[in-house]
N, C-alpha and C positions, 0 to 999 in steps of 0.2 A: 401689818408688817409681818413677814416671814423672818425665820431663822432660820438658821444651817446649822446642825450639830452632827459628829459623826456618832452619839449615844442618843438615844429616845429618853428622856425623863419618863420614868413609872406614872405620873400624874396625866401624862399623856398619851401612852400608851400599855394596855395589859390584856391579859388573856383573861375570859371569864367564866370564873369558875361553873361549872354543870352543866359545860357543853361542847360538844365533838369539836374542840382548839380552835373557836372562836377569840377572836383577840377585838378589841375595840381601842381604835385611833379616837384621842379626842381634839376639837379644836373647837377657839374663839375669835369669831368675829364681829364686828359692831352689836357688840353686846348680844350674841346669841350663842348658845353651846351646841355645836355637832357633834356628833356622833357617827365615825364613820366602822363597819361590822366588815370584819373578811377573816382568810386564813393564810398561813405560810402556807406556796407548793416547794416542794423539796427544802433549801433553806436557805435562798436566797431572795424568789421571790412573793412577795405580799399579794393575795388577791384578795379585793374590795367589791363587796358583794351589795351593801344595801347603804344609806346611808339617812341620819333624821337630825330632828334639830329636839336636842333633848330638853322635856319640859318640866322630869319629876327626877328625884332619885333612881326611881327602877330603871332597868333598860327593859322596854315594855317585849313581853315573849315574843308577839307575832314577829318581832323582828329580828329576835333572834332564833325563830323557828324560818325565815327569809332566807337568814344569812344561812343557816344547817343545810337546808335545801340546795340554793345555790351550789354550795360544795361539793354535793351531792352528784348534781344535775353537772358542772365543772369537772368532774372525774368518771363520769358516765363518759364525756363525752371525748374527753383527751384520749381512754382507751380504745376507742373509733378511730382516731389517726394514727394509731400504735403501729 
């Protein structure tokens, strides 16, 4: 079941600390926790870079060295249609 809220509850969504403003969306469904990794462009909209189904506490690096990249590779490529 979805909701609609026009405020994001903190337990579902935050930025995480020690890294170039990665934010991590969380959700649940039939009993699994996602994890979905992106960043704000300008400040409206949210871009979603990687996404897992998380199985420990940590949010494992590689993936947030994915999401960094992306970003990266995301801004490389918008100044090309500049």
């Amino acid at each position: 079941m979805f909701e609609e809220t026009s405020i994001i509850p903190k337990q579902y969504f935050k930025k995480l600390a020690g890294t170039n403003d990665i934010w991590e969306i969380r959700a649940i469904y039939s009993g699994n926790i996602f994890r979905l990794l992106g960043f704000f462009e300008q400040d409206e909209n949210f871009i979603i870079t990687n996404g897992f189904i998380k199985k420990t506490q940590k949010i494992p690096l590689n993936e947030i060295n994915i999401a960094e990249e992306r970003k990266r590779i995301y801004y490389k490529r918008m100044k090309l249609y500049e």
